[in-house]
C-alpha positions as a Markdown table, in Angstrom:
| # | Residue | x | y | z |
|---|---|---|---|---|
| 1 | Unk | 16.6 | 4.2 | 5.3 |
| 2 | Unk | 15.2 | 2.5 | 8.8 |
| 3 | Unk | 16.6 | -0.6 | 9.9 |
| 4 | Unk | 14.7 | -3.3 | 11.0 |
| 5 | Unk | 15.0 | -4.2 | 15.0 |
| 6 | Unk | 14.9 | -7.8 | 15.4 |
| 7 | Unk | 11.7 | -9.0 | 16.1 |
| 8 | Unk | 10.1 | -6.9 | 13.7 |
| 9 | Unk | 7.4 | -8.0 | 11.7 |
| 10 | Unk | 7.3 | -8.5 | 7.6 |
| 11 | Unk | 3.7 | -8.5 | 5.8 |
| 12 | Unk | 3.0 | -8.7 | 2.0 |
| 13 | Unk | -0.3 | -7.7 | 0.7 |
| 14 | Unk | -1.2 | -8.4 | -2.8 |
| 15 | Unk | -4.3 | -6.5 | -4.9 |
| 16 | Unk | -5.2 | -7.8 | -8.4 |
| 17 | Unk | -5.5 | -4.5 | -9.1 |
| 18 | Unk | -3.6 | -1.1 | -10.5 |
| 19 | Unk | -4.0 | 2.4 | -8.5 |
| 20 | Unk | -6.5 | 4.4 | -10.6 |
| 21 | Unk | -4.9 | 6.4 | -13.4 |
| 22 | Unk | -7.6 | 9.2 | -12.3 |
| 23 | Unk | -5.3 | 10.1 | -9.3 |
| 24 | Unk | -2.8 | 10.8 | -11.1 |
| 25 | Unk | -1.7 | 14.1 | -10.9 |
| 26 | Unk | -2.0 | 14.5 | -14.8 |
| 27 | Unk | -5.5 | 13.4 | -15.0 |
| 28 | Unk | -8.1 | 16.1 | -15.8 |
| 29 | Unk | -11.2 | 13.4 | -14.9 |
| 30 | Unk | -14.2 | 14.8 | -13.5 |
| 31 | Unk | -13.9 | 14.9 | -9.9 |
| 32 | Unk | -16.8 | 12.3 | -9.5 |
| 33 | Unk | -14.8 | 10.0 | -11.8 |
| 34 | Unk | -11.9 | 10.1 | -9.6 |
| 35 | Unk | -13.7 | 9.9 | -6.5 |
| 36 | Unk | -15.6 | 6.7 | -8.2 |
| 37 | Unk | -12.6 | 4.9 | -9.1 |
| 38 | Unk | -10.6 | 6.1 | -5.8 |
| 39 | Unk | -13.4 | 4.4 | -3.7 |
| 40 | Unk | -13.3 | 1.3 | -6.3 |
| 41 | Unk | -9.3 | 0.9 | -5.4 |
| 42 | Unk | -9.7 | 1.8 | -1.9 |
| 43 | Unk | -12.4 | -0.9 | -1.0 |
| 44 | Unk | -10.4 | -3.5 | -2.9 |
| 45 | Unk | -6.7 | -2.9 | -1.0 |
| 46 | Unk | -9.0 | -2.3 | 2.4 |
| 47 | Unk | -10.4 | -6.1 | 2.4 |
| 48 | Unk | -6.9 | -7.4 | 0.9 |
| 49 | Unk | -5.4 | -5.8 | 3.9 |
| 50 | Unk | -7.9 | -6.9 | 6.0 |
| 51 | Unk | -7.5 | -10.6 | 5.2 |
| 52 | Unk | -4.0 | -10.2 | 5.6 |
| 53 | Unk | -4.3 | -8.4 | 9.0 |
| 54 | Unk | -6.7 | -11.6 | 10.0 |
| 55 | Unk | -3.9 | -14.4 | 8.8 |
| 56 | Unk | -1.3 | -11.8 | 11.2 |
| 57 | Unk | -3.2 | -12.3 | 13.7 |
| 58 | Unk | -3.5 | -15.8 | 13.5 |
| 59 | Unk | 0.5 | -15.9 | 13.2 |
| 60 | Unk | 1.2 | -14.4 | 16.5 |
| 61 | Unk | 1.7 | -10.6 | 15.0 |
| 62 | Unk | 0.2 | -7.4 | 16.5 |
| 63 | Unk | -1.4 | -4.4 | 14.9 |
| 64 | Unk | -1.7 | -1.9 | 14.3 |
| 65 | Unk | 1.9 | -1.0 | 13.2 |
| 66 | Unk | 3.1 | 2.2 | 15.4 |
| 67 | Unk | 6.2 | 2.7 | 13.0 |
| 68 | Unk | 6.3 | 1.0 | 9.7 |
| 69 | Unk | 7.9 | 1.3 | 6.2 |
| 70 | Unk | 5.3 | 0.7 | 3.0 |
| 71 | Unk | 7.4 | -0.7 | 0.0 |
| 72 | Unk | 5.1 | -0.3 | -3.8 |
| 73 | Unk | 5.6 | -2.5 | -6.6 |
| 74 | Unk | 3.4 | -2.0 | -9.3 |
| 75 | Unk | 3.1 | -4.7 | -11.6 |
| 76 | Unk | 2.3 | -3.9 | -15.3 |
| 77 | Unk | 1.2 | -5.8 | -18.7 |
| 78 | Unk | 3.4 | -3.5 | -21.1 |
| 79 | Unk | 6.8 | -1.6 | -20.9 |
| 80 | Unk | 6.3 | 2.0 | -21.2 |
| 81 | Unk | 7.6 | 5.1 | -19.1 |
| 82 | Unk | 6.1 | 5.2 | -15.7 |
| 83 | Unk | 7.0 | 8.1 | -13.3 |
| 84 | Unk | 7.2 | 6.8 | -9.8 |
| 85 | Unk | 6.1 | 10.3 | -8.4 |
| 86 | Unk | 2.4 | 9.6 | -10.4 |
| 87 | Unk | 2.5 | 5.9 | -9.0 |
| 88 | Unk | 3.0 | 7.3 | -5.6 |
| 89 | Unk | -0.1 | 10.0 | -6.1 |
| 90 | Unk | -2.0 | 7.5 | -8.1 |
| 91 | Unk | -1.5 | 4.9 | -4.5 |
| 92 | Unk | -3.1 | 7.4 | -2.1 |
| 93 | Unk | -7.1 | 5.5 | -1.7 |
| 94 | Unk | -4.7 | 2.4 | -1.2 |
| 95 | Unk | -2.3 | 4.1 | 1.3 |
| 96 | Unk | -5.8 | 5.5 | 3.1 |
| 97 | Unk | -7.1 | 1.9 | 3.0 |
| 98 | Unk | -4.0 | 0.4 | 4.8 |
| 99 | Unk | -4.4 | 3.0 | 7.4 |
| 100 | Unk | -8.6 | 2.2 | 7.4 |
| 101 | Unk | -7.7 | -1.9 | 7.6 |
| 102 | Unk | -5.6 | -1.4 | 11.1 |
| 103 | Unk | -2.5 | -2.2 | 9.9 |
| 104 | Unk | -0.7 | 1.1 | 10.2 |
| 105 | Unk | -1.3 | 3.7 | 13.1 |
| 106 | Unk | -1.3 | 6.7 | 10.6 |
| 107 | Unk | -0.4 | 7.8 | 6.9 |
| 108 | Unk | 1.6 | 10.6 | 8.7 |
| 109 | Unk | 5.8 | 10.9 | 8.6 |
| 110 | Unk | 6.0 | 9.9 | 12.0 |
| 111 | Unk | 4.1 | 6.7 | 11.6 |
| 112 | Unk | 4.9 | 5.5 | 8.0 |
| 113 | Unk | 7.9 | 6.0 | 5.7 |
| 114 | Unk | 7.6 | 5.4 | 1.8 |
| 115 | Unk | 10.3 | 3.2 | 0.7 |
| 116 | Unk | 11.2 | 1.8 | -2.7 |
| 117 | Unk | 8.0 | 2.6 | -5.4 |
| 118 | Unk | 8.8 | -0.5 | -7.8 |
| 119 | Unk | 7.7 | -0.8 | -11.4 |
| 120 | Unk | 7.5 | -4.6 | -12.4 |
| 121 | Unk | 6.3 | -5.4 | -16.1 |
| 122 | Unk | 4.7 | -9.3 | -16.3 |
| 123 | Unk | 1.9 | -9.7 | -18.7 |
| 124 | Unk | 1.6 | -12.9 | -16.7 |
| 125 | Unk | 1.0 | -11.2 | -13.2 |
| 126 | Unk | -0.8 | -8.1 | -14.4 |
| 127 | Unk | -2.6 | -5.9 | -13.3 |
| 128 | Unk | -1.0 | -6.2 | -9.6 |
| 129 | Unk | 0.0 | -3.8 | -6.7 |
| 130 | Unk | 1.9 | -5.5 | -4.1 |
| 131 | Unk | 2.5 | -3.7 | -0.7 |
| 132 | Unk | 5.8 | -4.4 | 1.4 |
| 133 | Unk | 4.8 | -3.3 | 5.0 |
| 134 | Unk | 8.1 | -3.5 | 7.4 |
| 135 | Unk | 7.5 | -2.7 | 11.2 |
| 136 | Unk | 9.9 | -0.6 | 12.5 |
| 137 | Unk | 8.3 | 0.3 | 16.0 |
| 138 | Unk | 6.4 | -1.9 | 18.1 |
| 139 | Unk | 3.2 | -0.1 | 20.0 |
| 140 | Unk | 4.7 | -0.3 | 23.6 |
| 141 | Unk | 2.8 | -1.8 | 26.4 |
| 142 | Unk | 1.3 | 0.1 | 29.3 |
């Protein structure tokens, strides 16, 4: 676990949506359905990011995150058994789209770290994915 420098900047990006089951890594989908629905996903968390990139900016923060730490809380409608590894797989067209939005540098393990993966059930809230990005390194001046 990274701690957070002072300074460092907190955003929260919510997405009225859930990853696509079809990434999952148990999914035997035709690969045009999961490339279908991973394009779906992606597109939506890009322009939620991208809205909340634009209100950053407008607050006085800088991007694109050089070092950050992506928090995952999935919010669901009904209680069943959810394995965080699939969440994590079924999060990768939203992971690229954070990257593809400018927020982070890279998807690599030198530019991002994958902290908690949260399952929340809320018939209320649901279907929701809410992304927890923590700066840890600034992108230094030249």
């Amino acid at each position: 676990m990274s701690e957070m420098p002072t300074g460092a900047e907190r955003m929260r990006i919510e997405v009225p949506f859930l990853p696509p089951v079809e990434y999952s890594p148990n999914s035997r989908d035709f690969w045009a359905q999961k490339h279908k629905a991973g394009k779906v996903y992606h597109d939506a968390v890009f322009y939620c990011c991208v809205d909340a990139r634009n209100r950053g900016y407008r607050e006085g923060l800088s991007f694109p995150f050089v070092k950050a730490k992506l928090n995952l809380t999935v919010v669901f409608a009904e209680l069943r058994l959810r394995d965080v590894d699939n969440l994590l797989a079924r999060f990768k067209p939203g992971l690229d789209a954070v990257v593809d939005s400018g927020l982070v540098l890279d998807d690599d393990v030198e530019h991002l770290e994958i902290g908690d993966v949260e399952v929340v059930v809320d018939p209320e809230r649901a279907p929701l994915t809410i992304i927890e990005l923590d700066e840890i390194k600034k992108l230094e001046e030249e």
